[in-house]
N, C-alpha and C positions, 0 to 999 in steps of 0.2 A: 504494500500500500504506500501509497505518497502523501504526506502534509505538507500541506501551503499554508502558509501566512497570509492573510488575506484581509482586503480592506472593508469586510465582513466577517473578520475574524478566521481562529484555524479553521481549515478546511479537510478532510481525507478525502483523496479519490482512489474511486474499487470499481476496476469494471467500465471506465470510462466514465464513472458518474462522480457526482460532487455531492459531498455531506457536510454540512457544517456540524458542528462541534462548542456546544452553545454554555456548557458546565465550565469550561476551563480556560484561565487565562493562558498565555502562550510559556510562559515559563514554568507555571507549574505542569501544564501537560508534559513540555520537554523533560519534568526528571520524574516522570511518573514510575513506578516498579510495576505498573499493569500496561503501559504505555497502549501495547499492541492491543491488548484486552478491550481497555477502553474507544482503541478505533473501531474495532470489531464493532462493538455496540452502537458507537455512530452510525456506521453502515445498516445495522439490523434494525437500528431506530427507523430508519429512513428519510429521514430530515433531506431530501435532494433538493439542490441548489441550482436556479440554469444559471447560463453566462451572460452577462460580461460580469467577473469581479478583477479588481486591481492586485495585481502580484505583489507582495512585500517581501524586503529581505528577510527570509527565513530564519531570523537570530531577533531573542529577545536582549536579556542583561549579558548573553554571553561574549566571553571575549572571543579573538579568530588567531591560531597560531599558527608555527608554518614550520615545516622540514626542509631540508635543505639537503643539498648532492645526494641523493637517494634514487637517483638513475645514471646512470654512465654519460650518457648526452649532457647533464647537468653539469655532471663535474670537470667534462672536460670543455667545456663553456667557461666556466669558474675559471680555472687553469688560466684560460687563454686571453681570458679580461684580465685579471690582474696579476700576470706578467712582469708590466712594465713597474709595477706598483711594488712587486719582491712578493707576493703574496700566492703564486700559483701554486705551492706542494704544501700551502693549506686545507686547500680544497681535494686532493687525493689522499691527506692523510684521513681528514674525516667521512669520505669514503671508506676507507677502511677501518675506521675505528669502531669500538664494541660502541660510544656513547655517540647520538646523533648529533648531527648539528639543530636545535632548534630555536625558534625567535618567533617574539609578538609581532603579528602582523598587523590587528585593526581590534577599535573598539565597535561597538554597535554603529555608532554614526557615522564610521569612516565606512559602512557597505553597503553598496550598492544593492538596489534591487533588480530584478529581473527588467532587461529593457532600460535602467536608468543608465544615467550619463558618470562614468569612471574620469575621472581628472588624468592629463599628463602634467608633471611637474614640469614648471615654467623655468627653471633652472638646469634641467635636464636635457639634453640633445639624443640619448640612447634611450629608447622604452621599448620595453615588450612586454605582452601578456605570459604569464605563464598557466597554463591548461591543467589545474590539479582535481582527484581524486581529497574531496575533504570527510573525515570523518567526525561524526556525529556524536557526540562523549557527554554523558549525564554526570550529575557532579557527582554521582560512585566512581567515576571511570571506569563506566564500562561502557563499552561502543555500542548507542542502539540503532544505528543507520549510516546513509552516505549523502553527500550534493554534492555538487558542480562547484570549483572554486576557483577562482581568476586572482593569484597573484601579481598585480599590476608593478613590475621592477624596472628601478633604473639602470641600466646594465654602463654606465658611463660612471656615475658615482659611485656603484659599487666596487667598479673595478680600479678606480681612482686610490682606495683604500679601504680593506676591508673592513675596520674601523667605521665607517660610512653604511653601513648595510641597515642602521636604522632610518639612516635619513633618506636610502637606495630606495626601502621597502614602506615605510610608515608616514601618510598625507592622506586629506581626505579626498575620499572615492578612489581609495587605493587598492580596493579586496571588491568580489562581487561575489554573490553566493546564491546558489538556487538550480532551476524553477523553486525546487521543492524537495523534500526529505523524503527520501526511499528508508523506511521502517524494518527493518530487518535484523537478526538473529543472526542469520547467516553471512560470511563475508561473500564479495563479489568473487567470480570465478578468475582463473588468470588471464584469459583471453577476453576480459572485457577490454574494451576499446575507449581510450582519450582523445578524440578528435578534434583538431582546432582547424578554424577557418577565418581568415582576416578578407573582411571585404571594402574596397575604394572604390564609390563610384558607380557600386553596382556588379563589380568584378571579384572573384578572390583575388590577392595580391601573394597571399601568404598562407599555406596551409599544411599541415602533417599531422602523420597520426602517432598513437602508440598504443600500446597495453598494458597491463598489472603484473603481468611474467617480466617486464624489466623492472620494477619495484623491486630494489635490493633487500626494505627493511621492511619485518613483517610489523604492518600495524598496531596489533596491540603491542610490541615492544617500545613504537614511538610514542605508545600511550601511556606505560608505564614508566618512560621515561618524565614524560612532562607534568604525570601526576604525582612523583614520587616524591617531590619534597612544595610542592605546590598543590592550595584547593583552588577549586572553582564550584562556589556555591548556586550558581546558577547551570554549570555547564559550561563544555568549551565546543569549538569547531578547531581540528586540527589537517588544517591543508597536509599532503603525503608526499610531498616534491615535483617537480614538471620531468619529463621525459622529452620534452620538445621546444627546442628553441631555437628562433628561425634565424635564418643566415644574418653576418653580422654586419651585413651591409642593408640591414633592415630597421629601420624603426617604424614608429605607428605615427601616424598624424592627427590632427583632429581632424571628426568626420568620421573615421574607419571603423566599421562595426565588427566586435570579436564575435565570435560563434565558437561555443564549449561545449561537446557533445559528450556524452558518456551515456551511450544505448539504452538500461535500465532506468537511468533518472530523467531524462532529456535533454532539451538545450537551452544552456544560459546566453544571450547575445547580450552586448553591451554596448553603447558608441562610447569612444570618448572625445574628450575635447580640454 
């Protein structure tokens, strides 16, 4: 099942249909212990909803953090930016190291909603989206789902200094999250698919895909790393790192709409400007 945030309040959809969800605010539904239970009864209630309702970012009080070199394409991206900076056999050693690399990415009001407009820093000349797998984490730390997650990085400043990877990664409209929460027990399988599509104009300018079989670290160990000496009383989202990062003679402009596909959830687009 899928939960929306919605400008009607949470929503599940089962089946192609829409239920609202009229007992619970969005934070407490999110650390529920019956979570799926009580979708279930949404749906059996039958409360159906038609269209049009407004998409919201899918985060209440929760904060949004992020993984880092956790696909090979990442790291060796990493390497290649900051080279000139002395900082490239940073990023291969934390590939290989037992502890992740992790970092705050956005509070609530730095994300975007589905459709909304992601900022490029006005300071920055190198930007790309990064295309991630975010997981869903109730404040047990335990994973009860997945979304779509758009780390919006400056690949200029970061690579300037790694030192800089706050100011690279953290501005408002810097993270987007959505459509909507895929509900689950189960993890995704490895052949699901991360799809990105950058379009100018009308055209793609920029597109790749990947999978979860190049995802070096398993999930819940990114989880119990960043839960183990940190709470999150509301809940966190934890982006899983990007697998795709487009040529480096690329940046995004404003105007250009991303497209984040991940088969199971759907797709997140975004302009920015």
């Amino acid at each position: 099942m899928l939960l929306y945030r919605t400008s009607r309040g949470p929503v599940v959809e089962d089946g192609g249909k829409f239920y609202a969800i009229t007992e619970r605010d969005w934070d407490t539904l999110f650390n529920l212990d019956d979570l799926g239970a009580t979708l279930r009864a949404a749906v059996t209630a039958g409360r159906t909803l038609n269209k049009p309702m407004t998409l919201l970012a899918p985060i209440g009080a929760q904060e949004v953090w992020a993984a880092g070199v956790t696909y090979w394409r990442s790291r060796t991206a990493r390497m290649e930016e900051s080279k000139a900076a002395g900082g490239g056999n940073f990023y291969d050693r934390v590939y290989e190291a037992e502890r992740p690399e992790l970092f705050f990415k956005a509070t609530p009001h730095r994300v975007a909603a589905p459709g909304a407009t992601m900022r490029l820093r006005k300071d920055s000349k190198w930007m790309v989206p990064e295309p991630e797998l975010a997981l869903v984490i109730n404040r047990r730390g335990r994973i009860i789902g997945y979304t779509v997650g758009n780390d919006l990085s400056c690949r200029d400043i970061e690579g300037e200094n790694p030192l800089y990877l706050p100011q690279a990664k953290v501005f408002d409209g810097c993270a987007a999250l959505g459509p909507g929460l895929l509900i689950t027990d189960t993890m995704l399988p490895p052949d699901t698919e991360i799809i990105l599509s950058i379009v100018r104009g009308g055209r793609e300018v920029a597109g790749d895909k990947t999978s979860l079989s190049q995802l070096r670290r398993k999930p819940e160990a990114l989880v119990e790393f960043l839960f183990r000496e940190a709470s999150f009383p509301a809940g966190a989202f934890l982006l899983t790192g990007t697998g795709i990062v487009p040529s480096d003679n690329f940046t995004l402009q404003p105007g250009d709409e991303v497209r984040i596909t991940i088969p199971p959830i759907g797709t997140l687009a975004n302009p920015v400007a």
